[in-house]
C-alpha angles and dihedrals in degrees: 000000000000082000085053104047080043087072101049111118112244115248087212116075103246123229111243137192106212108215099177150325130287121224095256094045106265122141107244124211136158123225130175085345099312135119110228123195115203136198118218095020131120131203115270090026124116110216156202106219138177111223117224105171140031129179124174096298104356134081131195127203156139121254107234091188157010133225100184116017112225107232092248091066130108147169111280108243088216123078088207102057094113102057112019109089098202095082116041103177111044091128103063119075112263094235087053085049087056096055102036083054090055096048094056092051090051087051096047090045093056093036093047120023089022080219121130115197117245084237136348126252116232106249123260109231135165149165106349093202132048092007099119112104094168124053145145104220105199113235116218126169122194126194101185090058097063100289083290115162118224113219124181136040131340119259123262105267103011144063096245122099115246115256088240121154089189145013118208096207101057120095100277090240084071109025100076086039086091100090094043089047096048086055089040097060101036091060085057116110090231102035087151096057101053102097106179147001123222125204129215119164126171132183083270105035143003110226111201109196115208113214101219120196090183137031115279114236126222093268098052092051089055101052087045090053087050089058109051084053103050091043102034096236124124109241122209134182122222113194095167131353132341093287094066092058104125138172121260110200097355138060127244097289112158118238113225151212136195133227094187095179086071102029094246138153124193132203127199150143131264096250087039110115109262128177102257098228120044096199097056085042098059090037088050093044091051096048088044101057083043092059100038085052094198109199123211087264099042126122112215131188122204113199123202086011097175113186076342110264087155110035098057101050086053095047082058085083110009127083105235117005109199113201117199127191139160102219115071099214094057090050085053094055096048084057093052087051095046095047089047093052091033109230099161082184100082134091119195115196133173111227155149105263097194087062097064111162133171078228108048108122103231092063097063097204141326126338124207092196142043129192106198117191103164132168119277089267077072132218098296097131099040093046091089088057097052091052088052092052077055089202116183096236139017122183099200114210114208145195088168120062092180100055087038083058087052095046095052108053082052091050081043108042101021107037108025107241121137120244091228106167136000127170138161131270114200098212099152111032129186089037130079086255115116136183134197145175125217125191111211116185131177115239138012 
């Protein structure tokens, strides 16, 4: 019982002494022997926080205020920072963000991987606001509030989706959409039974996929129809899973988006993987293919390929670019891509990528360099096989610093590469998310 009543969550907002950040931006502080991570806090600040949480020696809250502002922060740009959970770190400068990003992935390089990179790569940054292309906006709808309709992301600490009319970081052609979806949706015959709303924007469209759990009536195509025309935007059902996406008041027509450094257009769909923030994308293709420094008569593999962002722009100067992927569609798609910008030089495969061999048919013979870009999980199973391939140089592509830290002390310890070069890449600003790239190379 005393374990229990040691859990309950004070009434009373509980005063803090931030020491530092967590990885994921959160202000640390320890009080009566326990760590706190708090929400809205920065390092040096002493704090009023509501507590939210609380395990057997942690706590979790939001700061509700602050007695001494640390000279990193500002004022958030969005109204709706405090309660919104889709962005966590609106109130510290984005510079600051930067370095307190980089810092982290040092940290978790040298705790992890016990690896320390040979130089470090400037960061890639970019626009801070309207620069998300992919999102899931959460769909509430609430009787008791007036039969309103809640459109957007879920607050911080809690199920329910956030009572926002814009969001700074989304694409602008779809920011300021939240009002117009909310009365979209509520003049549905079936406002209750549209769960989600996902984003896909390209350079050309934006596609907005509507996530039915029930059959929409005439009515409701046609109001859907009205307003994709009225706004500009491509609007899509979804009854079931990603293969019943379908068109309402258009054909299939791809969206697209540009890498004009390589004079390359892409196609997909709107449920196809794309990277969230163009700008960081073009910035990180072009440093990649730098890095990996492909030569005419080069052989490169490009590992979770997806639609082939990366495949394309290296088959620009290599001899033979092959792209490998374990979902079908998306190899499809890189096929498509490759046939419409005609580089005769790529190969798509679908293919286990746990199973790597300097045999396996597919490959058609050895490789010299690897581009890796694997999920967050990271590349731990398919490591072995790269090491096996032996290629000279590998530029490793990352959403997941702590798997990357993981990855590389393997690369570095088990398999003999060097950890040359890393640097950020600051795909998600704004959140705690961080991204990097590292170049490992064999030899001196």
């Amino acid at each position: 019982m005393g374990g229990r009543r040691g859990r309950r969550l004070p009434k009373e907002p509980v005063t803090f002494d931030i020491e530092t950040l967590s990885h994921e931006g959160r202000g640390i502080a320890h009080h009566n022997g326990r760590v706190a991570f708090i929400q809205g806090a920065l390092p040096g600040e002493t704090v009023d926080a509501k507590i939210h949480k609380r395990r057997r020696q942690q706590d979790e809250g939001q700061a509700l205020s602050v007695h001494e502002p640390a000279a990193e922060r500002v004022d958030p740009p969005c109204p709706h920072a405090g309660v919104c959970g889709g962005c966590s770190l609106q109130h510290l400068d984005p510079e600051a963000q930067i370095r307190h990003k980089a810092q982290s992935l040092e940290s978790l390089l040298t705790r992890t991987g016990g690896v320390t990179p040979e130089r470090w790569l400037a960061p890639i940054t970019g626009p801070v606001q309207g620069y998300r292309r992919r999102a899931r906006l959460g769909v509430k709808y609430v009787p008791r509030k007036g039969d309103r309709v809640l459109v957007g992301f879920r607050e911080r600490f809690s199920p329910f989706i956030a009572d926002i009319d814009s969001c700074d970081v989304l694409d602008e052609r779809v920011g300021a959409l939240l009002p117009a979806l909310s009365t979209l949706i509520r003049g549905l015959s079936i406002p209750d039974r549209i769960a989600q709303i996902e984003v896909a924007a390209g350079d050309d469209a934006v596609g907005l996929v509507f996530r039915n759990l029930r059959t929409l009536s005439a009515g409701d195509r046609e109001a859907l129809i009205a307003f994709g025309k009225t706004h500009g935007v491509r609007v899509y059902e979804q009854p079931g899973n990603e293969q019943t996406v379908a068109p309402i008041g258009h054909g299939h027509e791809r969206l697209h988006y540009a890498l004009p450094a390589f004079e390359l257009t892409f196609a997909f769909a709107p449920t196809d993987f794309t990277q969230v923030n163009a700008a960081i994308n073009r910035a990180m293709v072009n440093q990649a293919v730098e890095l990996l420094a492909p030569v005419p008569d080069s052989r490169v593999l490009d590992l979770f390929c997806g639609l082939g962002n990366f495949t394309l722009p290296l088959a620009t100067r290599a001899g033979e670019v092959i792209g490998l992927e374990g979902e079908e569609a998306l190899v499809a798609r890189g096929q498509e891509n490759a046939a419409a910008n005609g580089m005769a030089n790529t190969r798509f495969a679908a293919a286990d990528l746990t199973q790597l061999s300097p045999s396996a048919e597919w490959l058609g013979g050895p490789v010299d360099r690897v581009l890796l870009d694997p999920p967050r999980s990271g590349a731990l199973e398919v490591l072995p096989g790269i090491a096996r391939l032996a290629p000279q140089r590998i530029v490793y592509v990352s959403c997941g610093p702590a798997t990357l830290a993981r990855d590389a002390g393997i690369l570095v310890h088990e398999h003999g590469y060097r950890l040359e070069q890393v640097g950020l890449m600051d795909m998600f600003p704004h959140t705690g998310h961080a991204e990097a790239m590292a170049v490992f190379s064999r030899g001196r």
